[in-house]
C-alpha positions as CSV (number, residue, x, y, z in Angstrom):
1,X,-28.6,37.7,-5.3
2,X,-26.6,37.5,-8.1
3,X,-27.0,34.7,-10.5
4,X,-24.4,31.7,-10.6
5,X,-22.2,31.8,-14.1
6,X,-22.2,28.0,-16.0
7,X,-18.3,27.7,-14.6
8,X,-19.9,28.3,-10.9
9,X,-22.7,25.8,-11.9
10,X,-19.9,22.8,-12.5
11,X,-19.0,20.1,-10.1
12,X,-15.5,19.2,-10.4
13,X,-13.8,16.8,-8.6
14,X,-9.9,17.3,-7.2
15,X,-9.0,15.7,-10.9
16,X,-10.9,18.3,-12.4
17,X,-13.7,15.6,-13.8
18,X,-17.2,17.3,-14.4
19,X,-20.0,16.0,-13.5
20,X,-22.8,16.1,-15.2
21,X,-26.7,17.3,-14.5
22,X,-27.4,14.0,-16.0
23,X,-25.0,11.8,-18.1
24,X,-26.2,10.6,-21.2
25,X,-24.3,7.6,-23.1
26,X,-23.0,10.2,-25.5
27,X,-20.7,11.3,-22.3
28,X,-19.2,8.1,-22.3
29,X,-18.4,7.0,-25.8
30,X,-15.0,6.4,-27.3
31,X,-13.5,4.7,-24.5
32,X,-16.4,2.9,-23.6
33,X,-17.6,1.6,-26.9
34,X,-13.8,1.0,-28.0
35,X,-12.2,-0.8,-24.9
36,X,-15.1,-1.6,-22.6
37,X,-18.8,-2.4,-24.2
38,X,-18.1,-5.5,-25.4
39,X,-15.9,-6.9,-23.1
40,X,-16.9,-9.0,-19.9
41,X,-15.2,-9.2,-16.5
42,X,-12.3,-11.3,-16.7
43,X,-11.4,-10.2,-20.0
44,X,-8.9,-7.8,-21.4
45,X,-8.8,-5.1,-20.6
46,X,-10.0,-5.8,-17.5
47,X,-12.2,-2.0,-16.5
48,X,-14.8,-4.6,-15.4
49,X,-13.2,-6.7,-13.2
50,X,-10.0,-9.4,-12.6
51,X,-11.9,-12.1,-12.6
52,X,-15.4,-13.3,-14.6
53,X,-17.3,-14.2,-11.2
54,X,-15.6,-11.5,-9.0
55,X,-16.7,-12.1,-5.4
56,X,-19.5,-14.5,-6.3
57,X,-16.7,-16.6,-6.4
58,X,-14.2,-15.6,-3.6
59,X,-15.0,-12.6,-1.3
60,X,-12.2,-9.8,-0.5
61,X,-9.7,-9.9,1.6
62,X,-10.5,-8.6,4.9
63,X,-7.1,-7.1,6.1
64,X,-7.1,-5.4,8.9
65,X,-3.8,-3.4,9.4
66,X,-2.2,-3.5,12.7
67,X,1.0,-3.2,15.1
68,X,1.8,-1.1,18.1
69,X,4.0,-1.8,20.8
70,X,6.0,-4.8,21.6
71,X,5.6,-8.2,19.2
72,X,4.0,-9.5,22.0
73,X,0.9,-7.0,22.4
74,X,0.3,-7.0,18.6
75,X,0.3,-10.6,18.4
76,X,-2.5,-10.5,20.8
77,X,-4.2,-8.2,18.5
78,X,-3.7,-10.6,15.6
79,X,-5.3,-13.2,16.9
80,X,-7.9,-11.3,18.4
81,X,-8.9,-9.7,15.2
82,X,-8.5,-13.4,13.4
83,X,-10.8,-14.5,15.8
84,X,-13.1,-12.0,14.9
85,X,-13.0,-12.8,11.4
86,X,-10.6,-11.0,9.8
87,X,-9.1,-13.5,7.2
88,X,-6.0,-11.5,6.5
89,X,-3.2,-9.9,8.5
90,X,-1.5,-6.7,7.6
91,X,1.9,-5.6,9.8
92,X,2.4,-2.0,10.6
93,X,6.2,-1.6,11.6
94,X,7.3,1.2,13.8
95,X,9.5,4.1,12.5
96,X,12.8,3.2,13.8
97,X,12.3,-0.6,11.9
98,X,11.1,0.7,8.7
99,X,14.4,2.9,8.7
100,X,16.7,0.4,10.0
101,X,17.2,1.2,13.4
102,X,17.4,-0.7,16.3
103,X,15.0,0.2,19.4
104,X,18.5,1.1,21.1
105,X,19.9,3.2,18.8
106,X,19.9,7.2,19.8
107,X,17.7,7.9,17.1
108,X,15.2,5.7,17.7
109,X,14.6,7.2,21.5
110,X,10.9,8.2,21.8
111,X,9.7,6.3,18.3
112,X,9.8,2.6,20.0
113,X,6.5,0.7,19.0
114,X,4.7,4.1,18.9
115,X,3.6,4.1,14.7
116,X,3.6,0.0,14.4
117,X,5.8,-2.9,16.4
118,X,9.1,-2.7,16.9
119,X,11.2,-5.5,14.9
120,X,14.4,-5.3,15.8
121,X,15.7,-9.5,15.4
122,X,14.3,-12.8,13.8
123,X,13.4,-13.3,17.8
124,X,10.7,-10.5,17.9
125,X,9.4,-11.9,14.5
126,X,8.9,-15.0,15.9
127,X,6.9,-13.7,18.9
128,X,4.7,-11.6,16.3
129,X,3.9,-14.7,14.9
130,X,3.6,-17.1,17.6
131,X,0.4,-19.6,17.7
132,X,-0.6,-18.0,14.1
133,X,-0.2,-20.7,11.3
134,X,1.7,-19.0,8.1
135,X,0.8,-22.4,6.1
136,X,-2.9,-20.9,6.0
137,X,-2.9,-17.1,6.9
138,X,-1.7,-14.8,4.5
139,X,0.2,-11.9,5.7
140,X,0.8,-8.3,4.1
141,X,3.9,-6.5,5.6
142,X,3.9,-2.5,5.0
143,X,7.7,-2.0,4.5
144,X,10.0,-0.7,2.0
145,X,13.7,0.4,2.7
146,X,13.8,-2.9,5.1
147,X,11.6,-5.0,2.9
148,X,14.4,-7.5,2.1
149,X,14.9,-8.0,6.3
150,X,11.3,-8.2,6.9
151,X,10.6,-10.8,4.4
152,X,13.5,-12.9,5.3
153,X,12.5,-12.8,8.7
154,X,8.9,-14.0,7.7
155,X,10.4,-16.8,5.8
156,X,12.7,-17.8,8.3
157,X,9.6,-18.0,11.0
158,X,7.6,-20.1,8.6
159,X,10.4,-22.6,8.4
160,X,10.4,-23.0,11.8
161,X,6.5,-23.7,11.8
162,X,7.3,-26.2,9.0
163,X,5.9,-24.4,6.2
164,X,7.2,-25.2,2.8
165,X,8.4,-22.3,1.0
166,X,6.0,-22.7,-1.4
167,X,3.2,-22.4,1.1
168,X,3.9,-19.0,2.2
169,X,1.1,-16.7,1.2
170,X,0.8,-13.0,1.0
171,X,2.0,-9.5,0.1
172,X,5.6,-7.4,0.8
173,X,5.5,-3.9,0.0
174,X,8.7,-3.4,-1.1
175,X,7.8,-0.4,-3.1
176,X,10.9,2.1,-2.6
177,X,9.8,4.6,-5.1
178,X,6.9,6.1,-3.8
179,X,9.5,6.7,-0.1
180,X,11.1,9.0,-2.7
181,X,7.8,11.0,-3.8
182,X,6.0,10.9,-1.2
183,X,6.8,9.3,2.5
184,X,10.3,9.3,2.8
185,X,11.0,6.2,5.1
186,X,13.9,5.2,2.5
187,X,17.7,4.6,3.6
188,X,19.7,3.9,0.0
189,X,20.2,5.8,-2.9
190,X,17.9,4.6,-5.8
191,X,20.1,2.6,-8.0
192,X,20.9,0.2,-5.2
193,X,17.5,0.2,-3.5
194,X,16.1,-1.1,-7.3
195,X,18.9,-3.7,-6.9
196,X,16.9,-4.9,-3.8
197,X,13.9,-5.1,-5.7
198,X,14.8,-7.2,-8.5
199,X,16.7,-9.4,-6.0
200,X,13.2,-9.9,-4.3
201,X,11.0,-10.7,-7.6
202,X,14.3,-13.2,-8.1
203,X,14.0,-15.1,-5.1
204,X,10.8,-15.3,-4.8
205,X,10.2,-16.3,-8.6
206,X,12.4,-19.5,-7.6
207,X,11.1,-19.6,-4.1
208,X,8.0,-18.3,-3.1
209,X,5.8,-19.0,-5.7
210,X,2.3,-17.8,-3.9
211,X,4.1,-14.5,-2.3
212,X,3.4,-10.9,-4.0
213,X,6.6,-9.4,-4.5
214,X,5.6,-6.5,-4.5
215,X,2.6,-3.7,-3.8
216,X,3.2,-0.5,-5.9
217,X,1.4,1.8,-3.9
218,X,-0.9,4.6,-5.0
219,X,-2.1,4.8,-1.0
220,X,1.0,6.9,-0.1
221,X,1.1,9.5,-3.0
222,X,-2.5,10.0,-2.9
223,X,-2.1,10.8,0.9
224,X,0.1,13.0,0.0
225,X,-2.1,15.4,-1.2
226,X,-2.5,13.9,-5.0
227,X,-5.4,13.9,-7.6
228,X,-7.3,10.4,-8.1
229,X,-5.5,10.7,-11.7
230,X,-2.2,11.4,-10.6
231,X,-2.8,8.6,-8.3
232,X,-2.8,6.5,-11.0
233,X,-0.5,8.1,-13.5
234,X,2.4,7.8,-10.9
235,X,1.4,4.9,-9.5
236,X,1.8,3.1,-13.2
237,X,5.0,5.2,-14.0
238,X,6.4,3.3,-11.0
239,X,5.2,-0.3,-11.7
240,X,7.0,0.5,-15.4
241,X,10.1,1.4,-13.7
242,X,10.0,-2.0,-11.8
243,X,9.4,-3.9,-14.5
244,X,11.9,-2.6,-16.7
245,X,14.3,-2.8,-13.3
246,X,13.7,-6.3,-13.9
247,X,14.2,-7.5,-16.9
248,X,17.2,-5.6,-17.4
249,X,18.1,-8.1,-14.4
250,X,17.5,-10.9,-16.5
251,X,13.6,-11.7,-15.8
252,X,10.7,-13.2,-18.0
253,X,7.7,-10.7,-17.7
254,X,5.3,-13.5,-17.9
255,X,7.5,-15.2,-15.0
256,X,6.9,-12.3,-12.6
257,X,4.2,-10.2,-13.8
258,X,1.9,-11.9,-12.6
259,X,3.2,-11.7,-8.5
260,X,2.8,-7.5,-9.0
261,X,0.2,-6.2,-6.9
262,X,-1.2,-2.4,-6.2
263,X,-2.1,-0.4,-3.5
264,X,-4.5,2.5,-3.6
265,X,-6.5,4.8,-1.5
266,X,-10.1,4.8,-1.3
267,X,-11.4,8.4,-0.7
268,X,-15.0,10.2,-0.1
269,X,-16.0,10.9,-4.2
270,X,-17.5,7.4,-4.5
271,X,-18.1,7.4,-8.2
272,X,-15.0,8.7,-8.9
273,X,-13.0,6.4,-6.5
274,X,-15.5,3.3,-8.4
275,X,-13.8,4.7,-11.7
276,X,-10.5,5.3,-10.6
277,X,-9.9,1.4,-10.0
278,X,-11.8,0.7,-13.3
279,X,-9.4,3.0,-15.1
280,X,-6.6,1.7,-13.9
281,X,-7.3,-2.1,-14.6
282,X,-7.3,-0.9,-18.2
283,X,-4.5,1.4,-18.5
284,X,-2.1,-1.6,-16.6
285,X,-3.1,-3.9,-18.7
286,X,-2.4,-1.9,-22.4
287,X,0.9,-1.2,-20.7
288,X,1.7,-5.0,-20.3
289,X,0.1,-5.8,-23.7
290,X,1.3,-2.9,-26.0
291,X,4.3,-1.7,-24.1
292,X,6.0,-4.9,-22.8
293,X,4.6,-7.5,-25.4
294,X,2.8,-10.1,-23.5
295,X,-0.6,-11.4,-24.2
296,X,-0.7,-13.3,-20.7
297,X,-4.0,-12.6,-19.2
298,X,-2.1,-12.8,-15.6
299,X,0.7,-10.5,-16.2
300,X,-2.2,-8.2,-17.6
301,X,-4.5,-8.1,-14.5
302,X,-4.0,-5.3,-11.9
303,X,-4.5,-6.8,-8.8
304,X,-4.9,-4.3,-5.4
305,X,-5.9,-3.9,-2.2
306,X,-7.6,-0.5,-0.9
307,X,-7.4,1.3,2.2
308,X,-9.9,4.1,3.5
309,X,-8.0,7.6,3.2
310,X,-6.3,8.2,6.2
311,X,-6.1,12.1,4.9
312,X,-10.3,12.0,5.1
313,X,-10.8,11.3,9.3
314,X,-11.2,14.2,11.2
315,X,-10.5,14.7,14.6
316,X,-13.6,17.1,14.9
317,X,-16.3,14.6,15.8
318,X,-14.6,11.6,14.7
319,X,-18.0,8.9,14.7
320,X,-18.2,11.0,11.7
321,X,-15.2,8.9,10.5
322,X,-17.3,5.7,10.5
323,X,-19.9,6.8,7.6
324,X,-16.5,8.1,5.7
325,X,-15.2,4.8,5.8
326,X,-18.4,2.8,4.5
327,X,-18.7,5.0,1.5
328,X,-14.7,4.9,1.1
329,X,-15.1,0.6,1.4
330,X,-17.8,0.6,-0.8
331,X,-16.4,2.2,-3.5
332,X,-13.5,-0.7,-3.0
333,X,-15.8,-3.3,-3.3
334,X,-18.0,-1.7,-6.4
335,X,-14.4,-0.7,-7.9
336,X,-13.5,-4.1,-7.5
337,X,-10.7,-4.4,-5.1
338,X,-9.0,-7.8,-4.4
339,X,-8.3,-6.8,-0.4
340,X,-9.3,-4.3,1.8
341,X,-8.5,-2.0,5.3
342,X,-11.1,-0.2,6.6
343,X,-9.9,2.4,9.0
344,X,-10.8,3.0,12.8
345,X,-12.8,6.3,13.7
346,X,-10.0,7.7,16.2
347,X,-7.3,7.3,14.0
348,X,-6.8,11.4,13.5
349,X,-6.6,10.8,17.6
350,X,-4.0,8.3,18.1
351,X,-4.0,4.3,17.0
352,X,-7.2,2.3,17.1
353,X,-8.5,1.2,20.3
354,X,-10.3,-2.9,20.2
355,X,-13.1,-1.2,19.7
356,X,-12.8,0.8,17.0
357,X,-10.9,-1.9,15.3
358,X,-13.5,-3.9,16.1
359,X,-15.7,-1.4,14.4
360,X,-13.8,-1.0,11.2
361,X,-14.1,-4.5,10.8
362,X,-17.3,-5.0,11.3
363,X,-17.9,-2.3,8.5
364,X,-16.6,-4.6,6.1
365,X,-18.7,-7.4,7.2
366,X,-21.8,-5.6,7.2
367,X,-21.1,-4.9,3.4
368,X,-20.2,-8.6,2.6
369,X,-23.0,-10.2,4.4
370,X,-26.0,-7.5,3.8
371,X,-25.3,-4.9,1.1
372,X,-25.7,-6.8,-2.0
373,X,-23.3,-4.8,-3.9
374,X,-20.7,-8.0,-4.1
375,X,-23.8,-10.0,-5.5
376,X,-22.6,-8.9,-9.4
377,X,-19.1,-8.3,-10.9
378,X,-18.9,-4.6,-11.6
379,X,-22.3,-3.4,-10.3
380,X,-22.0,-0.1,-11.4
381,X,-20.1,-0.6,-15.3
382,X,-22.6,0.8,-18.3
383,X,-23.7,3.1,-15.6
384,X,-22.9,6.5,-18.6
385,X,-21.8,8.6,-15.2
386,X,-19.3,5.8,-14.1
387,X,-18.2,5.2,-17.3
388,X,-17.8,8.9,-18.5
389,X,-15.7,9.4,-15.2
390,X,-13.8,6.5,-15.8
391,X,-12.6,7.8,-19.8
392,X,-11.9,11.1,-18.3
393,X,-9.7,9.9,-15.8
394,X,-7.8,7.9,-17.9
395,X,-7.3,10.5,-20.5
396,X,-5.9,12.4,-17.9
397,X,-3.6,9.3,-16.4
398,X,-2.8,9.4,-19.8
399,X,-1.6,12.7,-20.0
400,X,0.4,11.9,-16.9
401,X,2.4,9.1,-18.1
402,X,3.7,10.5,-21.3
403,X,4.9,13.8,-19.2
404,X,6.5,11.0,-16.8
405,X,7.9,9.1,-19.8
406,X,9.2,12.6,-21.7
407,X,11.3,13.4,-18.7
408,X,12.9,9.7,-18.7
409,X,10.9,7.6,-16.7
410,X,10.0,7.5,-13.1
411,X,13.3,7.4,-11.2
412,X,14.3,10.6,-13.2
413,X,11.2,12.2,-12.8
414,X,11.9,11.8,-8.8
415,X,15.3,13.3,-9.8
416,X,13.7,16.6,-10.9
417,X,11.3,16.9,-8.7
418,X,8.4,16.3,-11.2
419,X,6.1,13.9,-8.8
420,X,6.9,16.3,-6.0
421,X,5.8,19.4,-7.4
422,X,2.9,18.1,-9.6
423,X,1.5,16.4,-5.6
424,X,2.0,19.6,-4.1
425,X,0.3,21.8,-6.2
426,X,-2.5,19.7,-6.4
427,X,-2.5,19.5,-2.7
428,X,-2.0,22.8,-2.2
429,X,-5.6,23.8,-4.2
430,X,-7.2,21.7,-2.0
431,X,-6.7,23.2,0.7
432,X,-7.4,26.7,-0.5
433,X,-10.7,25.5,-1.6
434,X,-11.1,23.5,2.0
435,X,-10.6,27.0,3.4
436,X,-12.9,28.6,0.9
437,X,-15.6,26.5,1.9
438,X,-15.7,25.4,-2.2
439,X,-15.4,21.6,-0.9
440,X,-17.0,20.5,2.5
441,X,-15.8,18.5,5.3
442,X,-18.8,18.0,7.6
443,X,-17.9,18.5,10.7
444,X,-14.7,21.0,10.0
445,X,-15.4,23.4,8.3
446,X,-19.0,23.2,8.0
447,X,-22.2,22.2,10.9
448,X,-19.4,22.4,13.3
449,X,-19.8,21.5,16.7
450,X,-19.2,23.8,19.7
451,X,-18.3,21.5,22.0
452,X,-17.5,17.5,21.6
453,X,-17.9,13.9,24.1
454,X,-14.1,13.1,24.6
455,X,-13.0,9.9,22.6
456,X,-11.2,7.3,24.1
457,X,-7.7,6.8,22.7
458,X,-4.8,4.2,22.7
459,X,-1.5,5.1,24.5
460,X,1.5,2.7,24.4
461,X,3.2,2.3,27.3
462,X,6.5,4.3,27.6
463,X,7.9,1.4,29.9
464,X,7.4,-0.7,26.6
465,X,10.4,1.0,24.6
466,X,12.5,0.5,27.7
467,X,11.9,-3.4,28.0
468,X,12.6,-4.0,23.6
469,X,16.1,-2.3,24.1
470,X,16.5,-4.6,27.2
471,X,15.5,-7.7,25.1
472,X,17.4,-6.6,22.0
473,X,20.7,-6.3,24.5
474,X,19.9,-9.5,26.1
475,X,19.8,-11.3,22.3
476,X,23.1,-9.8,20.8
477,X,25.0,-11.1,24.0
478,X,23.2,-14.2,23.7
479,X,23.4,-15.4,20.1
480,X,26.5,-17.5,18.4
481,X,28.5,-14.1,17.7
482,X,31.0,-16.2,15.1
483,X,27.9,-17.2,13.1
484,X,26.5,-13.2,13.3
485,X,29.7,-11.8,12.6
486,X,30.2,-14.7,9.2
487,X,26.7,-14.3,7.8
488,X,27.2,-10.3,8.0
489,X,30.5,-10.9,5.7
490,X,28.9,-12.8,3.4
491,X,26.3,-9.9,3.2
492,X,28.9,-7.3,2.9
493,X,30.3,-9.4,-0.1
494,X,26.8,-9.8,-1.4
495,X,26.7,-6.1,-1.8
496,X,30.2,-5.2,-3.5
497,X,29.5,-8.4,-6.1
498,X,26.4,-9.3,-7.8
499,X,24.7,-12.3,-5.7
500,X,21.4,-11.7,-4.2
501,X,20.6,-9.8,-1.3
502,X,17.6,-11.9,-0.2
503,X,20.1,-15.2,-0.1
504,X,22.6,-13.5,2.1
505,X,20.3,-11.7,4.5
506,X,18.2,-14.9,4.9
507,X,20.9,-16.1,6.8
508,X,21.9,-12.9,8.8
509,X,18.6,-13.2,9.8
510,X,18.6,-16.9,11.0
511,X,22.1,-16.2,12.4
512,X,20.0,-13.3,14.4
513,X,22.0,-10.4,12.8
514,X,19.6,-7.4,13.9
515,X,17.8,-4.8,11.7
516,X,20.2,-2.3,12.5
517,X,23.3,-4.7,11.7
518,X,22.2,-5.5,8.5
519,X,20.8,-1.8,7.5
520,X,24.4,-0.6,8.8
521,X,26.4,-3.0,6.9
522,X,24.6,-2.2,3.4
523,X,24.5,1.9,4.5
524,X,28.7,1.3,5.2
525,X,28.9,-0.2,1.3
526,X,26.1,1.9,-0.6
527,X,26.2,5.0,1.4
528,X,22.8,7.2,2.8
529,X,20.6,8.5,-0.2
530,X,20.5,12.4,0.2
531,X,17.2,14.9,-0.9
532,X,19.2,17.4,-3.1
533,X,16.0,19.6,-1.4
């Protein structure tokens, strides 16, 4: 047998981060001793931790992400889940509603409440959110192109519960880059959807004071097939594009800065996943400090929620999926996440059952309530491995950023493809060494099964779609058309001027303008954004 060469020896993760036999402090030196050592959780630069007690003195979000079907059936879900304990809710909208489509448009045919709910009016909103209080639940909404309709919507349906503006509590993603790299649920060109943006941070700076404005999300790119490095690399390219998107529209950093929130993937490598979110509490915060100027300790912490990798469940025995998850949460909660999804097992099947929901939750739980790892803020820093990955990772986040920032900044670096082909060749050598048996899956493409106990799945009802273009039809002959048709003008005039979005569709919205009316009315002034690929 021939003997392995030291290069064979190595254990690399996808970021091409060695491992060592055993770390020694020596492996972890400048970085740590320079930025880290000395400091304590809660204190620039923040690798250990956003706050000094971490969960000793508040626990994690537990947000389940959910929404399939009508308003209706999710809603039941919501509060089953919140009776369960979940203390945070997290909307998945169907394709056709994070595109701007109503459920009867042709396009939408076949796509109604089968990938989240179908949204199509401020009616269905208020059915989502029917016998759930907004003054105390705090909701995350996963939606981008839209975001402005969505979070109108949610404000509008608060009002009518009679919950103060300044009550309202919880996150819109709202993150329109990453659509561009790496999902592609976007309907404007990039200048205008950046208008839409900074018109968000502006409203809700004046009147939303507890809302996030925005999540930058890492989630999507790294699903995409990216590194944990370039995970983070692009992920803080696009929070700098934001930021500079606003204050060229006139905003104080220290005003909105500290609304920003983050969204990133947690994935099977659980020390490097711990470092990854340790690295990039650092990096954001020298960006803030040395880049935009502000010494404000809460425009310099990176807050985030996690959710388990979607990309890591296999269909091949998928109770396998459940062990993936716990080491994927775990890393969240060592890595010091502010909110977390776990997934469902079946979710490489279809969309999670009550059980497997149930499940997922429960996972969470079981590591609040009997692990011990949330006993100390940053269990695992002056670990020399942990903090050897986490200097290597941002050396190479590093590396990222000033490639990013050579080409022009983010929103050129879409332009040119950089994200695009950077992602794909990274994801493109995982799966060759996937196929080479270099990295395991268990279950895939090693101590494979021959044959497997069918899973139960979820199946929306077809007759669903058919009964939310019935109910959309029924509103629009219903509602006060002069009222529709004036607060659609005064949106169309909103968009050739400079006023804010979020002002004009607020009242489209209450006037119960649809998704579609007020997607077509911006597409008919700012035109469909193109892929030159």
């Amino acid at each position: 047998m021939a003997k392995l060469t030291d290069k064979e020896k190595k254990r690399l993760s996808s970021s091409g981060v060695e491992f060592p036999v055993v770390a020694r402090r020596k492996d972890a030196s400048a970085e740590f001793s320079r930025s880290a050592q000395g400091s304590a959780p809660g204190e620039y630069p923040f690798r250990r931790g956003v706050y000094a007690d971490m969960y000793r003195g508040r626990g994690w979000t537990m947000r389940q992400y959910a929404g399939f079907g009508s308003a209706a059936e999710t809603n039941e879900r919501f509060r089953h889940l919140l009776d369960q304990g979940q203390t945070g809710l997290s909307v998945a909208f169907d394709l056709p509603t994070q595109i701007g489509y109503d459920s009867d448009h042709a396009l939408a045919a076949g796509e109604v409440g089968r990938t989240g709910v179908a949204i199509d009016s401020l009616a269905d909103m208020e059915t989502l959110f029917a016998d759930i209080p907004l003054g105390t639940v705090s909701t995350s909404m996963t939606i981008n192109a839209t975001a402005v309709i969505l979070l109108a919507m949610y404000v509008a349906v608060a009002r009518k519960q009679g919950v103060a503006d300044d009550l309202i509590s919880g996150t819109v993603q709202n993150d329109i880059l990453k659509e561009f790299i790496a999902r592609g649920t976007y309907i404007y060109p990039p200048r205008q959807s950046m208008r839409i943006v900074a018109d968000i941070f502006s409203y809700a700076n004046e009147h939303l004071p507890r809302y996030n404005t925005i999540s930058i999300s890492g989630y999507h790119i790294r699903e995409a097939g990216s590194t944990a490095a370039q995970e983070i690399a692009f992920t803080l390219a696009n929070a700098i594009a934001y930021v500079e998107n606003a204050l060229s529209a006139g905003l104080e950093l220290d005003d909105f800065a500290p609304r920003l929130s983050f969204f990133f993937a947690a994935h099977n490598n659980l020390f490097e996943e711990v470092a990854k979110f340790r690295a990039a509490r650092q990096l954001w915060a020298e960006i803030v400090r040395d880049k935009f100027g502000s010494n404000s300790a809460k425009a310099q912490r990176l807050r985030f929620h996690t959710q388990t990798g979607g990309s890591t469940l296999t269909a091949q025995q998928p109770e396998n999926n459940i062990v993936r998850t716990t080491i994927q949460a775990l890393a969240a909660v060592m890595g010091g996440t502010q909110s977390l999804h776990t997934n469902a097992f079946d979710e490489a099947l279809g969309l999670p059952t009550v059980r497997s929901a149930e499940i997922a939750l429960r996972t969470q739980q079981i590591i609040a309530e009997e692990s011990g790892v949330n006993w100390s803020a940053d269990p695992l820093g002056g670990s020399y491995l942990v903090e050897k990955i986490t200097d290597d990772l941002l050396e190479r986040a590093r590396d990222f950023l000033q490639a990013i920032e050579r080409s022009g900044g983010a929103v050129k670096a879409i332009e040119n493809g950089y994200f695009r082909g950077e992602i794909g060749r990274a994801a493109y050598q995982f799966q060759v060494e996937l196929e080479e048996k270099k990295r395991v899956v268990v279950g895939q493409n090693k101590y494979i099964a021959e044959s497997a106990e069918p899973v139960e799945t979820m199946k929306v009802d077809p007759a669903l779609e058919a009964a939310q273009v019935e109910r959309t039809l029924r509103l629009r002959e219903s509602r006060n058309q002069k009222k529709t048709k004036v607060a659609l003008e005064r949106l169309r005039d909103a968009a050739r001027g400079d006023s804010n979005i979020m002002e004009a569709t607020l009242e489209s919205v209450e006037s119960y303008a649809t998704v579609g009316e007020i997607s077509d009315t911006l597409r008919e002034e700012w035109g469909e954004y193109q892929p030159r690929d």
